[in-house]
C-alpha positions in Angstrom: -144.8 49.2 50.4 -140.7 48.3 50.5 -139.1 47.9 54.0 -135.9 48.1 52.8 -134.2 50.7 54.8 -130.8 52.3 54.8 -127.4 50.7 55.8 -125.5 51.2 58.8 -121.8 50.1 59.1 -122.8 46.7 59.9 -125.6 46.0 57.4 -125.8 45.2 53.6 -125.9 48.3 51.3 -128.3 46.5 49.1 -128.9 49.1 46.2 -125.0 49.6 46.3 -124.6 45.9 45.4 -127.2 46.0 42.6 -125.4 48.8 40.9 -122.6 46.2 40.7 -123.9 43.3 38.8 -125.1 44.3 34.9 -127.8 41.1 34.6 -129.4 43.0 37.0 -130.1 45.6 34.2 -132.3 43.9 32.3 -134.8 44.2 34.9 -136.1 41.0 36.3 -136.7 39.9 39.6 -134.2 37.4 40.5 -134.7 34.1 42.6 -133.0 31.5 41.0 -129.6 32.0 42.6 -129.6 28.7 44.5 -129.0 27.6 40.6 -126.0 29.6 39.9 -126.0 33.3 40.8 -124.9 36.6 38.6 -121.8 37.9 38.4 -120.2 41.4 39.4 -118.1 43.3 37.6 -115.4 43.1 39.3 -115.5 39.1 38.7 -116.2 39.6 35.4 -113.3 42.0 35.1 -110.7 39.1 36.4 -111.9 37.2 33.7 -111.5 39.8 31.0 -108.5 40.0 32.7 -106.8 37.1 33.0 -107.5 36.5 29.5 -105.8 39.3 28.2 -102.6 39.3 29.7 -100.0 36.6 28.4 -100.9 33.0 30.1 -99.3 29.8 29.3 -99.0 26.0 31.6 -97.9 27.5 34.7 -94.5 28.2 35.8 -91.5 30.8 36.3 -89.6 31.4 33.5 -91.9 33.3 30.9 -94.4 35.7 32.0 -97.6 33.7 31.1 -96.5 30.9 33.2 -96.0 33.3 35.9 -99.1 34.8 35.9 -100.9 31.5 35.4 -98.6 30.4 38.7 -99.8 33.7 40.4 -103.5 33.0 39.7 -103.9 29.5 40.9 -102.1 30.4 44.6 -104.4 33.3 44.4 -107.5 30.9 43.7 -106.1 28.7 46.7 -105.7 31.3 49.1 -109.5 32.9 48.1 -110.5 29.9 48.6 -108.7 28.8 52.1 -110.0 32.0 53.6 -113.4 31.1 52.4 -113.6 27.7 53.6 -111.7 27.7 56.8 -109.1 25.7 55.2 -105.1 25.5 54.2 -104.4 27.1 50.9 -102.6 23.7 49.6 -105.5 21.5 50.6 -107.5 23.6 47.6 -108.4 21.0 44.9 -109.9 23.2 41.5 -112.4 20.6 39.5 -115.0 21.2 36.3 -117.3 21.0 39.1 -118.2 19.5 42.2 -120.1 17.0 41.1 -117.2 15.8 38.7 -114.9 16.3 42.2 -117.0 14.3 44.3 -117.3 11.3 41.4 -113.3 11.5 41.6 -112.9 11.2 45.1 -115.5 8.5 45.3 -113.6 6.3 43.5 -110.3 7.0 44.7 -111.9 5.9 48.3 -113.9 3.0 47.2 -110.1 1.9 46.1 -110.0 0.5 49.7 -113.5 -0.5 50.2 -115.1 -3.8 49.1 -117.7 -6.4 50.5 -119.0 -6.2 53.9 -118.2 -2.2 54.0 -121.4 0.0 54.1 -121.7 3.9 52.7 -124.7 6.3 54.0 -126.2 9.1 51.9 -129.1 11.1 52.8 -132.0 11.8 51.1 -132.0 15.4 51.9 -128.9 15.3 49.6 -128.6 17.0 45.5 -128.2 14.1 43.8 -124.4 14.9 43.5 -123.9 13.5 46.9 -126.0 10.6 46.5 -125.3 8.5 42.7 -121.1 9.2 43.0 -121.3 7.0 46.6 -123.7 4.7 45.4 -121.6 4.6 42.4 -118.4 3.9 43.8 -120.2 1.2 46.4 -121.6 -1.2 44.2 -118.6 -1.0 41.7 -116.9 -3.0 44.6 -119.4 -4.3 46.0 -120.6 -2.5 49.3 -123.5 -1.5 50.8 -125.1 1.6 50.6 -127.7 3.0 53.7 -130.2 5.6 53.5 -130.9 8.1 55.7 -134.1 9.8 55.9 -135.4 12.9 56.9 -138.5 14.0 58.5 -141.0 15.1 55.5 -142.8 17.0 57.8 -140.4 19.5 59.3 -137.4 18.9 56.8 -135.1 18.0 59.6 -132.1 15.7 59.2 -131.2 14.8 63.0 -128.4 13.1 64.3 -130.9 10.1 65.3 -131.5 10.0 61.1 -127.9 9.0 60.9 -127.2 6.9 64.2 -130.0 4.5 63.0 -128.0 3.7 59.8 -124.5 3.7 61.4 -122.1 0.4 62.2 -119.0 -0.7 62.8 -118.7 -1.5 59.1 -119.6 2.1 58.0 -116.8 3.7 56.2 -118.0 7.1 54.7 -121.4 9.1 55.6 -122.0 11.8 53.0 -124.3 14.6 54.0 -125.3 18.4 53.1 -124.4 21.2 54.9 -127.3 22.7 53.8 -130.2 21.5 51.5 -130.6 23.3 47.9 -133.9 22.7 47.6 -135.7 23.5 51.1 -133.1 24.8 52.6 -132.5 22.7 55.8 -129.4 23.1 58.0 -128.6 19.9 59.6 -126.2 19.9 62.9 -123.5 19.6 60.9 -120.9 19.4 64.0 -122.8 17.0 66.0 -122.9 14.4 62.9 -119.7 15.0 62.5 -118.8 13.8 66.1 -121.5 10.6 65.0 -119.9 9.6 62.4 -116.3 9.8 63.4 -117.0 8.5 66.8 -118.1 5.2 64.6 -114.8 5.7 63.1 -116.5 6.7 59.4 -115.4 9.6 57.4 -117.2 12.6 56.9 -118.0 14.2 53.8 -119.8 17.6 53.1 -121.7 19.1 50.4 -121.5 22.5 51.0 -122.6 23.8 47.9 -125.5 25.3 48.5 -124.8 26.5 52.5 -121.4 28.7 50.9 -123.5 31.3 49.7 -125.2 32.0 52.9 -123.1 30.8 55.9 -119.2 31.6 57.2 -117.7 27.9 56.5 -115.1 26.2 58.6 -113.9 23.4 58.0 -111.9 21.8 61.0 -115.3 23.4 63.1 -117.8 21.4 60.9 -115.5 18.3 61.7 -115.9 17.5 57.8 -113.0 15.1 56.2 -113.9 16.6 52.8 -115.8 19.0 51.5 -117.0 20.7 47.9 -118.6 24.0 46.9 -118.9 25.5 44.0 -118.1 29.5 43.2 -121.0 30.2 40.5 -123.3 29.6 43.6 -121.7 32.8 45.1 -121.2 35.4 42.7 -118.0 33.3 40.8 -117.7 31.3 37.3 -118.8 28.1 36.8 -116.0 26.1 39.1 -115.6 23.1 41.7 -113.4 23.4 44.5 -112.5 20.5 47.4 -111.1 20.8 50.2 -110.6 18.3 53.4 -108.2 17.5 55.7 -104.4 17.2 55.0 -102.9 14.0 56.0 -106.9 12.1 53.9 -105.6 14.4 51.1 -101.7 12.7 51.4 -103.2 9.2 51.9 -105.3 9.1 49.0 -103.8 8.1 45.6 -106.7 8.8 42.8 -105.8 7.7 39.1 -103.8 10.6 37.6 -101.3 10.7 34.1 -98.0 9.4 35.2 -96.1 12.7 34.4 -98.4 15.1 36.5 -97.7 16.4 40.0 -98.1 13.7 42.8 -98.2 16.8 44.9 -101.5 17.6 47.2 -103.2 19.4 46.1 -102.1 18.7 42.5 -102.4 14.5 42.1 -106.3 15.4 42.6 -106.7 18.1 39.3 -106.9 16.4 36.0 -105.2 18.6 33.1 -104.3 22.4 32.6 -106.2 24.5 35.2 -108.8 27.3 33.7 -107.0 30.2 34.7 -110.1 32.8 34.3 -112.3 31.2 36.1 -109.6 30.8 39.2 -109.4 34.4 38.3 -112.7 35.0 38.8 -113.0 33.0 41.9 -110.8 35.0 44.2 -112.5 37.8 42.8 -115.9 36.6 43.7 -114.1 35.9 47.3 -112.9 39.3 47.5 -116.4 40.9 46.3 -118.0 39.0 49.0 -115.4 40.1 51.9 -116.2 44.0 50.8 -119.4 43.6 51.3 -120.0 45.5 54.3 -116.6 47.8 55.1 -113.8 47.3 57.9 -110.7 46.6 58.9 -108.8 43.3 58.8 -108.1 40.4 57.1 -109.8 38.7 53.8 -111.6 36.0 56.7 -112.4 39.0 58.8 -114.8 40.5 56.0 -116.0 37.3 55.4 -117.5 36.8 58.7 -118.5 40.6 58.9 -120.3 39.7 55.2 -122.1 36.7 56.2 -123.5 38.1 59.1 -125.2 41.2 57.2 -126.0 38.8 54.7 -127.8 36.4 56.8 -130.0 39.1 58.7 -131.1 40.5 55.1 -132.0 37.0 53.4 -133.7 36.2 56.4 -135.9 39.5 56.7 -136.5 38.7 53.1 -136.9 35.4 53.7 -139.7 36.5 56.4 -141.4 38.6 53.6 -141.7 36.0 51.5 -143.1 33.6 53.5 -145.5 35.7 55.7 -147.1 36.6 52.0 -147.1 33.3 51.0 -149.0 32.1 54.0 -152.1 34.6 53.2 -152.5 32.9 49.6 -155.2 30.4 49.7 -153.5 27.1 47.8 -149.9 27.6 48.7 -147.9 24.7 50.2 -144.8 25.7 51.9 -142.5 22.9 52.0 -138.9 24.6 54.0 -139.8 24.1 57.2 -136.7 23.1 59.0 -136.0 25.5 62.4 -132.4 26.2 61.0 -132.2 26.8 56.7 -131.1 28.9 53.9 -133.1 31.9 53.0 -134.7 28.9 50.0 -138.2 28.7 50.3 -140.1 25.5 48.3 -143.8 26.0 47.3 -146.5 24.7 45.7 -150.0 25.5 44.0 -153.0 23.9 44.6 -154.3 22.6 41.2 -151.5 24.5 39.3 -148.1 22.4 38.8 -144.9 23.9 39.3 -144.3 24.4 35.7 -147.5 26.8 35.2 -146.5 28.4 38.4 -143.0 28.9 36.8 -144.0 30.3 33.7 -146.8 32.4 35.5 -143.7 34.5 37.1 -141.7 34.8 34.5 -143.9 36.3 31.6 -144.3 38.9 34.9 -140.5 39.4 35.3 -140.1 37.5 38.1 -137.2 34.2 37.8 -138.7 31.5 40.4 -137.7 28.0 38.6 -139.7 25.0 39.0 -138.3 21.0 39.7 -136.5 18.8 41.8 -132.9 20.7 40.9 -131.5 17.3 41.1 -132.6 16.9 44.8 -134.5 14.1 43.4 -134.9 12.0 46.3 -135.8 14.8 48.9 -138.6 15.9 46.5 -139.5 12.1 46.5 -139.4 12.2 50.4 -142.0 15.1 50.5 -144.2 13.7 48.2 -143.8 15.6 44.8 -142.4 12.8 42.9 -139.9 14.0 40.7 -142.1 17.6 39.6 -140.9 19.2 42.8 -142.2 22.6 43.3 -141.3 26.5 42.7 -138.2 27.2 44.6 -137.5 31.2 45.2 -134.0 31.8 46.5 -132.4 35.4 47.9 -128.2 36.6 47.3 -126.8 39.4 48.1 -128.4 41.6 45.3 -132.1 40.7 46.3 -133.9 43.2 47.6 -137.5 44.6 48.8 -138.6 45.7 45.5 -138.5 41.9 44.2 -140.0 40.9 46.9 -142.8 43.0 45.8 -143.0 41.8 42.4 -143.1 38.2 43.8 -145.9 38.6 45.7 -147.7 40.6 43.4 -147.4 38.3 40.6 -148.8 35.8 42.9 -151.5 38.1 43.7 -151.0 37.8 47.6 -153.0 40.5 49.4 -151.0 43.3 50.7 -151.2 45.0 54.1 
């Protein structure tokens, strides 16, 4: 029986929502959104948009370099009021990954033998290989961090022990896309700057779930990515100003040496900056009231955190009365991402179980390589479901039905 009840002026109108995204019409049960979630209309409509009104290389004399020049501030104001940031420290990529390779070697610039790099094995694989990269192409050292296996915790004594005076970056997730752990990100933040490193933050996967801030996380940089939260396929960077002015990545000789500019390689995709303040806008409407763009942010987050986590609840109370099933997100503070697995049934048939029953729970690693290493599932990982804003109690359902979990 569903449990979904009705909203109150502070809650998540879920069934509102739904009627707002068409994939949602073809009727399947949707947790795959830590991969890339659907799309509203009303981002969908930017697009449609933005490509059908005169564009051109942006600029003030012609009215398709006006409207490309009113897109991208657009874009870096969405994105400011998303990320806690300043609207000209917004750097637009391909994606994140491709952002983080770029910065990685634009810092490495000044680091060489005898300077040490720590990644964590919590981390998608985007902020491991780009560091490790960058380090060995001038001959530093990289240092692991672990985490705990057992309760999926990344503590601030996992990075102290790899810390020195020769540490120059520590690169960690905000939150883990593949069990969903939260680490402290704050109180490594005060680590690692207090041992005079920098700071970088994947915040990829926490976006979609958490209010981000930017100067409050004490990250140096930071990346996310807006098809995670209801946007097109896009990276965005942000990090502090004066890093931003001090860095000098490779860039054609006639393009902008402004920041944010020296960072973006090429014409900017218009649409999909279109899309992205839309996506920013859809998720600041969320739940209704007064105030700025930030405002509805936070307002959003929070109904969106107590829904994914009732859901969350759901999913794993059923879970827990199936005989066989291993749940591997265990970490006090995550994401509403829950990791399982089968006994005597591999991810894959798991998988493909669900989905000729309508219900989309992937199976893998999902490039978290080495924290599915860490846990013991090699590089099969296990069947990760993940909740956004357009889940809802009747999926649940069909998830734990099609696992056949008893039912109270």
């Amino acid at each position: 029986m569903s449990s979904e009840t009705g909203p109150t002026p502070d809650t998540l109108d879920v069934q509102a929502v739904r009627a707002c995204f068409p994939a949602l019409k073809a009727g399947t049960a949707r947790f795959d959104a830590p991969g890339g979630t659907q799309m509203p209309q009303p981002v969908i409509d930017a697009v449609t948009e933005a490509l059908t009104r005169p564009l051109a290389n942006r600029g003030v004399l012609t009215e398709g370099g006006r409207n490309a020049e009113a897109i991208v501030a657009g874009a870096r104001g969405a994105l400011a009021d998303l990320l806690g940031s300043e609207a000209d420290t917004v750097v637009f990529g391909r994606s994140a990954t491709q952002l983080v390779y770029d910065l990685a070697r634009t810092l490495a610039k000044e680091w060489g033998p005898g300077d040490e790099v720590v990644v964590s094995r919590l981390d998608h694989d985007s902020n491991i290989r780009p560091w490790i990269q960058a380090a060995e192409s001038v001959g530093a050292t990289v240092r692991w961090a672990d985490f705990d296996p057992a309760t999926g915790e990344l503590g601030t004594g996992d990075i102290e022990a790899v810390l020195s005076r020769r540490t120059r970056l520590v690169a960690v997730t905000a939150a883990s896309n593949l069990i969903g752990t939260r680490p402290d990100i704050p109180a490594l933040a005060a680590l690692v700057h207090g041992a005079g490193a920098l700071f970088h933050v994947d915040a990829v996967h926490y976006a979609s779930h958490a209010t981000l801030d930017l100067t409050a996380l004490g990250a140096d940089t930071l990346v996310c990515s807006p098809y995670k939260f209801l946007g097109p396929h896009l990276g965005v960077l942000t990090g502090r100003r004066e890093l931003l002015e001090s860095l000098r990545p490779d860039k054609l000789l006639p393009s902008s040496d402004a920041v944010p500019e020296r960072f973006e390689l090429g014409t900017l995709p218009y649409e999909l900056l279109a899309g992205a303040t839309a996506a920013v806008d859809f998720l600041a409407g969320l739940v209704p009231g007064a105030g700025s763009r930030r405002e509805g942010l936070g307002r959003a987050f929070t109904a969106l955190a107590s829904h994914e986590d009732r859901l969350r609840g759901r999913i794993e109370e059923g879970l827990a009365a199936l005989d066989g099933i291993t749940v591997h997100s265990r970490a006090a503070r995550r994401t509403p991402t829950t990791l399982f697995t089968v006994a005597g049934r591999t991810p894959g048939d798991v998988s493909r179980h669900l989905a000729e029953r309508g219900v989309d729970a992937p199976a893998g690693s999902f490039y978290a390589l080495e924290a599915s290493r860490r846990l013991g599932l090699g590089d099969e990982g296990g069947v990760r479901v993940g909740l956004a804003p357009y889940t809802c109690d009747d999926d649940v359902d069909r998830l734990l039905n099609a696992l056949d979990v008893p039912r109270g």
